[in-house]
N, C-alpha and C positions, 0 to 999 in steps of 0.2 A: 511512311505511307499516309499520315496524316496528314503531314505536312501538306503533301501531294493536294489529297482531296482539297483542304481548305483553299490550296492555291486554283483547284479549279473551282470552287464555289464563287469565289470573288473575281476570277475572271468569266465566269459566264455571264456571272450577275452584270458586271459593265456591259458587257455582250446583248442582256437581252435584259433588261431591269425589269419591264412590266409581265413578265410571262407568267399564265395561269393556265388555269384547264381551258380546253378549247371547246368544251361542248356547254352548253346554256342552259343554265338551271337556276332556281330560284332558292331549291330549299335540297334538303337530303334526302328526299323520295326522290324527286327528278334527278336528281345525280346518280341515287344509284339505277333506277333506269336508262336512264342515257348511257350508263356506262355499260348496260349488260347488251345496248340495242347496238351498241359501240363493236362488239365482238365483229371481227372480221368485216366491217363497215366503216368508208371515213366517216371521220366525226362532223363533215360537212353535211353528210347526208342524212345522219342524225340528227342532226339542229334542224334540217328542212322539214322532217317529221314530227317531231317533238311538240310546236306549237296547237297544233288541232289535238294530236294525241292527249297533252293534257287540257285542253279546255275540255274535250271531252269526258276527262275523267281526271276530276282537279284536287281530288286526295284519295290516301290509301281505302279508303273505305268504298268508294267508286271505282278502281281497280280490283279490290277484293271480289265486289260485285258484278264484275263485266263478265259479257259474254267472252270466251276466250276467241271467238271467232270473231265477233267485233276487233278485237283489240287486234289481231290478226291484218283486217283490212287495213287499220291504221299506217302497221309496219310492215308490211309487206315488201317493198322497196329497200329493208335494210338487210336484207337476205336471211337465213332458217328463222323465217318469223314464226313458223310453226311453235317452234322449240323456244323464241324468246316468249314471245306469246303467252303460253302456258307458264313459263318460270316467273313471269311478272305477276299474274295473277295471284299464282301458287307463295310466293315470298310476299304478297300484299297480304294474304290472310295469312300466312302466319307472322308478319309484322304486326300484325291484329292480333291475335289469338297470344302470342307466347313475349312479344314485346310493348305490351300497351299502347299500340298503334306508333308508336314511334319508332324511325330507324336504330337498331341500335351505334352504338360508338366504340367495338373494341372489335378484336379480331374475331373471339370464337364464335361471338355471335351471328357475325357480319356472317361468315365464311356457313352458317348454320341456314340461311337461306337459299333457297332453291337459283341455281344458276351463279351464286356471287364464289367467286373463287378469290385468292390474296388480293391480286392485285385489284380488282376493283375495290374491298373492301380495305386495304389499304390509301386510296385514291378516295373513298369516304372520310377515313380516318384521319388522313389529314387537310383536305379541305374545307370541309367539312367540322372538322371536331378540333383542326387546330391539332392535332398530335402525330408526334414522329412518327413519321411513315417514308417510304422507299418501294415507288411504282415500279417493277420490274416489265418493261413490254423490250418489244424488238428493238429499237433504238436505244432503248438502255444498257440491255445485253449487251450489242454490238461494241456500243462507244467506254462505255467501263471497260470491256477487254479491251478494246484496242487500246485507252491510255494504259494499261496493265494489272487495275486494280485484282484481276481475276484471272481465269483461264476458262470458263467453266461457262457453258451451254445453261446449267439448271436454275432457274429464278428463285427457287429457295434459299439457296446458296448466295448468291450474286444480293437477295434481299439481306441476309443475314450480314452480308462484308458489310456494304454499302451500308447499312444502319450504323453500324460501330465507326465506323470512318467520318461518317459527314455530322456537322453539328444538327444537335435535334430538330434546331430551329428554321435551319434553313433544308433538310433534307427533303422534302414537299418539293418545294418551291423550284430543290436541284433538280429533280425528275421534271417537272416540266422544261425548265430551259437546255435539258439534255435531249427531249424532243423534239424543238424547236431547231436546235443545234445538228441532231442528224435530218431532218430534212434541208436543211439552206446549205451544210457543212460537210457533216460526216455522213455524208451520202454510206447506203450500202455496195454503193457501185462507185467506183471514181471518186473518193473524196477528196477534197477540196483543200489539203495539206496545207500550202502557201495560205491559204486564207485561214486558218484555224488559230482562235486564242489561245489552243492548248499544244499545241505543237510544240514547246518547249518541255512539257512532262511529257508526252506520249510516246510510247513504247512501236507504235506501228509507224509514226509518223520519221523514226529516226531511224527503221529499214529500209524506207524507201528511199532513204536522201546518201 
């Protein structure tokens, strides 16, 4: 099964060399905001808010401080701004308060912030911080089962294989071109078999043929 993965890691990479996160940030505050405004939102829509939102409030200590209903108006087009709203606020002061105003860089911490669940704080952890990490969102799921790495619906699970399988170095870098890849490829509807680099390992692609 190692095998496997590496062989997909070096086929995607030809597939899609430059791929990174898709949403705009300069430093690890904005990322982890962007990523929580991210929830149930394109990341297009996100980048088109993001801009004013931070000039208006250009470190953690100026979100710590905002109204939460300012901050509200800002994102209110990325949908339950209600709820981001307040967790952005609420993870800025205690970024403040119990991390030295700095994001921190491992899990328990990440995950110890109000609204950050793995995957975003995985998605910190290695853009971020440089260290093995393994984004579990819906394209991920999807296309790891379909090559067969898995069976299994759970993203704890599915984070746990995939760590052990892909090299530390490039497992980052696979979760984005595995996103890129089910939108252009492994569609959730109709995927695009004949065109796939990985149709020679995949387990779904060799039921259909």
């Amino acid at each position: 099964m190692e095998d496997k993965a590496l062989f997909c890691v070096e086929k995607l990479k030809q597939q899609y060399p430059d791929a990174q996160c898709s949403l705009n940030y300069t430093d690890a505050l904005q990322m982890l905001i962007s990523t929580r405004l991210s929830a149930q939102c394109t990341d297009a829509r996100v980048n088109r808010v993001t801009p004013a939102l931070f000039l208006r409030f250009p470190d953690v200590e100026a979100f710590a401080d905002a109204d939460i209903n300012e901050v509200e108006k800002y994102i209110h087009s990325c949908g339950l701004y209600k709820t981001k709203a307040r967790d952005i606020v609420q993870m800025c002061k205690k970024i403040i308060s119990d991390f030295g105003g700095s994001v921190p860089d491992n899990m328990q911490d990440l995950t110890s912030l109000p609204g950050v669940g793995r995957k975003t704080a995985n998605l910190v952890m290695g853009d971020i911080y440089g260290k093995p990490a393994v984004v579990v969102d819906t394209h991920f799921i999807r296309i790891t089962g379909r090559l067969g790495f898995h069976n299994t619906k759970d993203p704890l699970k599915i984070e746990k294989i995939m760590l052990k399988l892909l090299p530390s170095d490039e497992s980052n870098a696979f979760c984005h071109r595995i996103v890129i890849h089910g939108r252009l490829v492994c569609t959730a509807r109709s995927p695009k078999c004949s065109e796939c680099c990985l149709k020679s390992v995949c387990d779904y692609s060799k039921t259909i043929n």
